[in-house]
N, C-alpha and C positions, 0 to 999 in steps of 0.2 A: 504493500500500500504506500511505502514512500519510495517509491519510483515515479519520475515523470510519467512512465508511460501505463503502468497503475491508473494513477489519476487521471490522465487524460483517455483512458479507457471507460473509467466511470462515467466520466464529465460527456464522454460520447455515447454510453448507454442509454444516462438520464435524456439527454438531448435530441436523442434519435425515439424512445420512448413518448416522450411528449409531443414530438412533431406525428409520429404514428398517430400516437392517442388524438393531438386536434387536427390531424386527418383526415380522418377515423370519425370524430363527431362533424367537421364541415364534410364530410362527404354525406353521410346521415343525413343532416340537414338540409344541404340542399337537395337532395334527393327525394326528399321528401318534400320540399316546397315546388319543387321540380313535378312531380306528378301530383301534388295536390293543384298548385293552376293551371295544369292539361286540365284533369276532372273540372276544374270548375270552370274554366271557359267553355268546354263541352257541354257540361251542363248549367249553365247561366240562364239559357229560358225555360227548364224546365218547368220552372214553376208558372212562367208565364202559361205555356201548352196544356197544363192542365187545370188552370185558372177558369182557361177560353173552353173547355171541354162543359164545364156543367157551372150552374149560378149555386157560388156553396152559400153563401148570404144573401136573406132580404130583409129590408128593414133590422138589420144586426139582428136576425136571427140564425142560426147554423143550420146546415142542410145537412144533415147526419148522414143520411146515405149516399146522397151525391159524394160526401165527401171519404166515404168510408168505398166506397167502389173507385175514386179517383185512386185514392192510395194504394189499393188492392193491384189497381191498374201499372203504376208507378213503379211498386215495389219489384211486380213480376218483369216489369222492363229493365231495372236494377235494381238490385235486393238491396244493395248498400243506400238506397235513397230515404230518409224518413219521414214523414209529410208531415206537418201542424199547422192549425189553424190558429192564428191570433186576434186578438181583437185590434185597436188603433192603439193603445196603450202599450201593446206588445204580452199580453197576457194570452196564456194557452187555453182559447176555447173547446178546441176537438181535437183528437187524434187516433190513428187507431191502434192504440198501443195499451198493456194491461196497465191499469194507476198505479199500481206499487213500482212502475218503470221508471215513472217518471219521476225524478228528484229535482227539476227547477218548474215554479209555474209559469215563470215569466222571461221573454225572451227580449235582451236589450237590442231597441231599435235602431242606434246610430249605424251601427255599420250595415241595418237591412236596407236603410234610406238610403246609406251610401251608395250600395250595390245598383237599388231601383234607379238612384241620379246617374251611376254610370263614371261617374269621374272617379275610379279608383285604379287603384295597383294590387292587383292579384298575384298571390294568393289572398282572399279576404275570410278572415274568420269573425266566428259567431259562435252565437250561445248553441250549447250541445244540452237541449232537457234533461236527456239521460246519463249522462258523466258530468259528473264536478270538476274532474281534474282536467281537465281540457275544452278548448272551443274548437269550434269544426268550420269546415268549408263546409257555404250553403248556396242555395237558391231561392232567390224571394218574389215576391211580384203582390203588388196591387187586389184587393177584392173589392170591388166596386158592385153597387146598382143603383142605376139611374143619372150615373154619374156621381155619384154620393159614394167617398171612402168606406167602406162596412171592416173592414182591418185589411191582412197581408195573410195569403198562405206563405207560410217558409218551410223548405225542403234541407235536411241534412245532410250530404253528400256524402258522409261516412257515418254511418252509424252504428249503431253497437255491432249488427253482423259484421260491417265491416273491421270494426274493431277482432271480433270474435277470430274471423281469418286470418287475420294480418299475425295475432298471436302463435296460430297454429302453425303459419308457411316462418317463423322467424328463425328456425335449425334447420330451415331447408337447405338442401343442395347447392342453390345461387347462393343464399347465405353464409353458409360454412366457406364457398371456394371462393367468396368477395374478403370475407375474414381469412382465410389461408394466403391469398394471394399479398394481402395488404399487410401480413405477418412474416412472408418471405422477402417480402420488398425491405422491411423495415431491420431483418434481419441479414440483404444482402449490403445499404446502408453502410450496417454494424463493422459487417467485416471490412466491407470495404474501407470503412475509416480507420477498422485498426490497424490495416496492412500500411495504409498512407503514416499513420501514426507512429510506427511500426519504421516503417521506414525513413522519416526526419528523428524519433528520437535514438535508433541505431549509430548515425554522424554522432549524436549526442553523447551518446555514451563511450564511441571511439574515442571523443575530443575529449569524454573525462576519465578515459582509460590512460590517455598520453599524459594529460596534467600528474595523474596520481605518477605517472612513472617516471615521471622527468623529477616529481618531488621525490620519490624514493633514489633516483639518482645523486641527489646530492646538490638539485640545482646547475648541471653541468659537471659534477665530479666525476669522474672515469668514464668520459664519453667519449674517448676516441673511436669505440664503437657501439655504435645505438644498438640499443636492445629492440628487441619488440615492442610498442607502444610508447617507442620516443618521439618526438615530433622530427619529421623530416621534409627538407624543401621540396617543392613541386618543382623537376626540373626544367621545366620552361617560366621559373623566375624566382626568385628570389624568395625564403618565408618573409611573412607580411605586409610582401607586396599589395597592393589594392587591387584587385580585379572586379571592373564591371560587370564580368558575366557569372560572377555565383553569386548565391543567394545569402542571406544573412549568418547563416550557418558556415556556411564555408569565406567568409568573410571573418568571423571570429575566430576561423581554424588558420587562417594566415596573422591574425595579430595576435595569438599565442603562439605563434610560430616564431613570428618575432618578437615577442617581449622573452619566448625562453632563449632565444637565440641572443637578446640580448642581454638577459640575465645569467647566460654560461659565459659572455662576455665580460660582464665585471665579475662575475666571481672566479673569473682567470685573470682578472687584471689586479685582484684581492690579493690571490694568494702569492702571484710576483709579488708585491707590495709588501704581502706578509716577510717572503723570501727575503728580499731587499732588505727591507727592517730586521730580519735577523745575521743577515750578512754583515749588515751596516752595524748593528751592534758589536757581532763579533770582530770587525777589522776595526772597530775604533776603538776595539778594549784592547787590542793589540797594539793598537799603534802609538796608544796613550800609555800604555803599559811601561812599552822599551823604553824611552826615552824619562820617562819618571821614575823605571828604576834604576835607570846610568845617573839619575839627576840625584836623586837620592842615596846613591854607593858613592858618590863623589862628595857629596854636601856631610857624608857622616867621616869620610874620610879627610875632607876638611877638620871635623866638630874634633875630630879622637887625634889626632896626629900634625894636629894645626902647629905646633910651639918645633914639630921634628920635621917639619919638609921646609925647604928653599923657598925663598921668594918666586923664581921665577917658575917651581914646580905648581907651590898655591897660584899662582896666576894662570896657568895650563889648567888646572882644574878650574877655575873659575870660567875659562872662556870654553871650555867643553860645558859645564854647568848650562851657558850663556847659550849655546847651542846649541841646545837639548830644548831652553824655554822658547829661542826663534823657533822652530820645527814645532813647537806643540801650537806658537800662536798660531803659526801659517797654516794648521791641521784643525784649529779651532776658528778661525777663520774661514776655511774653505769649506768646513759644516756649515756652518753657518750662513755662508752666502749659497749654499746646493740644496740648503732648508727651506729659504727664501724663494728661490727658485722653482723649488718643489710645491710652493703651497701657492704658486701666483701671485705673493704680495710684491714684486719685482714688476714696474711696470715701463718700460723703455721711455724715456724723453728725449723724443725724435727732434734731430736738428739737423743743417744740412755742414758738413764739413769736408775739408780736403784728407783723403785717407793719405795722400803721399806725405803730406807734411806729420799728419800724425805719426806713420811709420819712419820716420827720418828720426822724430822723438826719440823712439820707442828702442829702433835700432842704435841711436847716441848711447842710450841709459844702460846698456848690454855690452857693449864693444869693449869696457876696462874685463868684465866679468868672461868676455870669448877668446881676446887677446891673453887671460890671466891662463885659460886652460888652452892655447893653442889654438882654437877653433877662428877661422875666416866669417862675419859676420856682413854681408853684403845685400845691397839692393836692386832689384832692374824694375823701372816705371818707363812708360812713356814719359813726354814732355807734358802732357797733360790729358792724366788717368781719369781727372771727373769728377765733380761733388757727388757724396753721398748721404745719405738720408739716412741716420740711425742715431742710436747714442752712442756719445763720443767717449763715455764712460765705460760702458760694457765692451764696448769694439776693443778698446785699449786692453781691457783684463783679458779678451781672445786672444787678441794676438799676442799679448805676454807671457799667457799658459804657453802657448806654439812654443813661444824660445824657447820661452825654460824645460818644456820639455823634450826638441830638438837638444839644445846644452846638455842634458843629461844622461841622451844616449850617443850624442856624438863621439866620436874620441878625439886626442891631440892629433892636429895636422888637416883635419877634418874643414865642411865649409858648410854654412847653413846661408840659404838665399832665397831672400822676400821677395815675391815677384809681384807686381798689377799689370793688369792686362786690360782695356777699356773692351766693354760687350754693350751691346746693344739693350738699354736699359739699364745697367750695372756694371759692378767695377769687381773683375774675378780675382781674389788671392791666394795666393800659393804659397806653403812654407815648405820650403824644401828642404834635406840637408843629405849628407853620406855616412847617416850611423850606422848603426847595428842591423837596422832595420828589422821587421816582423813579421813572423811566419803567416804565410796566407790564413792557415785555419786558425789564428786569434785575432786576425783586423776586425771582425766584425763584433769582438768584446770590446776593443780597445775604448768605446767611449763611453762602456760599465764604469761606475763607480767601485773604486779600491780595486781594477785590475789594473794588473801590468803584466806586460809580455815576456812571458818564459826565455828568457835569453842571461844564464848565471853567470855571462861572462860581460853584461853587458848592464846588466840592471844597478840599478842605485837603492841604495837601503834608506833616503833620503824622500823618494816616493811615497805618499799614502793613494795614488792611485784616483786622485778628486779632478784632478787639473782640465782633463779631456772631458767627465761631464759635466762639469761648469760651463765650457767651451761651448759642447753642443745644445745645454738646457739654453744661452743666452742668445745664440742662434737659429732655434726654433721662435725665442719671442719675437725675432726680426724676421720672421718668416722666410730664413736661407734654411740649406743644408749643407752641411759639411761631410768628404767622401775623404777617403784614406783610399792610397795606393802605396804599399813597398815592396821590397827584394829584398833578402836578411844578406846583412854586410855589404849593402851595395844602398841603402838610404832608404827616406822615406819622405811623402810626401802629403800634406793635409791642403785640403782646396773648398773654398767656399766664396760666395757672390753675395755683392751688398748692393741694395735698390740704389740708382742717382734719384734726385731728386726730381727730375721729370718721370720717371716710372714710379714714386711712390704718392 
């Protein structure tokens, strides 16, 4: 009983029931008024014809046997006919019927006058003497003599014989197969509707066989292969797409298609997230670790043996100390700004500036720091590369991760070189250099947060691995991408495109 299709079984019982049932009484019904105004247009003059047969009043007296042989005459023509004599009042003066028959003495005139005028709508009924429960179709007419009203014979078009048959023929044959017939009909109906029923809530319950299984999935957990009752695309488009030509059902089966397709989507984008945040935990406990416990074996070895080491050995410690707290700031720092980054509060303040002159900066601020380790720090621009449209803040922190992380896998002798190149709407830059370079199957980690590239002969212990997604998080808010190509021992090369300020 609590199934849709339960109830709307019911709901189509009851409904199919009641439309039989007032069927069933309007077919009755008219059927019945249907042959009662045949009989009584047929017989509407009768009473005239035997008014005009014999004089049943003179002077309002009653002609007993004229009237009593009219009837006789009447009845044998049709038995169902009843004859009564009224006065002008509408009171039953004669009849030929035994007196304990009759149960009304008086027959209301309106509608015999009506009949006599003629302006009516048949079926017209009337008083029945001999039934209380019901009025009958009659025929009425006029008794005159002399011209002088004397009352109305009225004729009952059904009367008790009539009645008496009607009862007897009511299990008859037509009977039963009008009621058989009007029972199969209302019974094929039934089926009919529960098949239709049947078959819209069938989608129904495939569409709530998919929801329960995609919930028992996990939401998208271990679906790389769908089970039975997971929701899958229609392959000519897309789940959720819109299609005009299904029907509300199969319109709800496309935006469950995609609401789960889009809810296995974030809660694959969760558990990265989760992943990442316990990645992120463990490499910052790491990273904060080393350098706090060099900073702390130093600081106690200061506290304990401070009066028995050298000036210039306490001052070796002090600047190891001192370079322990730079690496933690620059590591607390670059959480920091990847936090910011991460949560959207970072919102670019677009201006239009010259990237050559910035890069001329940026490469001045490096060249003590690339001469100090051997490294050639060079630039190739056109004569003029172009305004661009971005921040001049963020742009500068890009491309001074690039060095510093070109510097760090370069070695002595080595060359790193800035290049712009002007492109139609934008100004493309390149940091090239001839380090260690990185293995093809890790360039596409390289702009993870806390990696770095497996190369033991090459890596720097000075790395937390933040620099590159900085890089890339601040170049998605300027709507560039950034693309890594290297060769290992042969360099590497990072490239990305800043709007001019007529394409932004």
């Amino acid at each position: 009983m609590k199934s849709l299709f339960a109830k709307l079984s019911i709901a189509l019982f009851l409904v199919v029931a009641l439309l039989g049932g007032g069927f069933f009484v309007i077919e009755r019904y008219s059927t019945q008024n249907y042959y009662e105004e045949i009989t009584q247009r047929l017989n509407a003059s009768i009473a005239m014809y035997v008014t005009g047969e014999r004089q049943l009043m003179e002077n309002f007296v009653v002609n007993e046997s004229a009237l009593a042989l009219l009837a006789q005459q009447a009845m044998v023509i049709n038995p169902a006919v009843e004859v009564f004599l009224l006065d002008t009042e509408g009171n039953i003066l004669a009849h030929p019927f035994p007196p304990d028959s009759i149960v009304r003495n008086r027959v209301d005139l309106t509608p015999v006058r009506a009949l006599i005028e003629g302006n009516v709508d048949m079926p017209l009924r009337g008083t029945d003497p001999r039934n209380l429960q019901r009025e009958k179709i009659f025929s009425a007419f006029p008794v005159k003599h002399d011209d002088v009203l004397q009352g109305y014979l009225y004729a009952v078009l059904g009367g008790a014989q009539y009645d008496e048959l009607a009862n007897s023929i009511r299990d008859s044959y037509v009977q039963r197969l009008s009621a058989g017939a009007l029972l199969a009909v209302v019974l094929a109906a039934f089926i009919i509707g529960l098949l239709v029923f049947w078959l819209f809530t069938r989608r129904l319950s495939q569409l709530t066989t998919n929801v329960n299984a995609f919930t028992d999935s996990g939401f998208g957990e271990n679906t790389d292969r769908p089970g039975p009752g997971m929701p899958v695309a229609s392959p000519a488009r897309k789940p959720g797409t819109a299609n005009s030509g299904a029907d509300e059902i199969g319109q709800l089966e496309f935006a469950f298609n995609a609401m789960a397709s889009k809810l296995s989507e974030q809660f694959e984008n969760l558990r990265n997230t989760d992943r990442l945040r316990r990645e992120l935990v463990s490499n910052v406990s790491h990273d904060l670790r080393t350098p706090l416990a060099s900073m702390h074996g130093y600081v106690e070895t200061l506290l304990i043996k401070n009066e028995e080491l050298s000036p210039d050995k306490r001052r070796e410690y002090l600047e190891i100390t001192r370079k322990h707290t730079l690496r933690l700031g620059e590591l607390i720092g670059d959480l920091f700004e990847l936090s910011k980054l991460d949560s959207a509060s970072i919102h670019p303040s677009l201006e239009e500036f010259s990237l050559a002159e910035l890069m001329h900066d940026i490469v001045h601020e490096y060249e003590l720091d690339a001469s100090e380790r051997g490294i050639k720090l060079g630039i190739e621009a056109p004569n003029d590369p172009g305004i661009v449209y971005a921040d001049i803040g963020l742009v500068q922190r890009v491309l001074e991760n690039l060095i510093r992380n070109s510097l760090k896998f370069t070695p002595a002798g080595g060359r790193i070189n800035i290049r712009l190149d002007k492109k139609p709407g934008a100004v493309a830059v390149a940091v090239e250099d001839t380090g260690c370079g990185i293995p093809e199957q890790e360039l596409e980690h390289v702009f993870n947060r806390f990696y770095q590239a497996e190369n033991s002969t090459r890596r720097t212990a000075n790395s937390a691995g933040l620099g590159l997604a900085i890089v890339r998080k601040i170049l998605d808010l300027h709507g560039s991408r950034i693309t890594v190509s290297s060769r290992v021992d042969q360099g590497t090369c990072f490239k990305f495109d800043l709007p001019t300020s007529a394409a932004a």
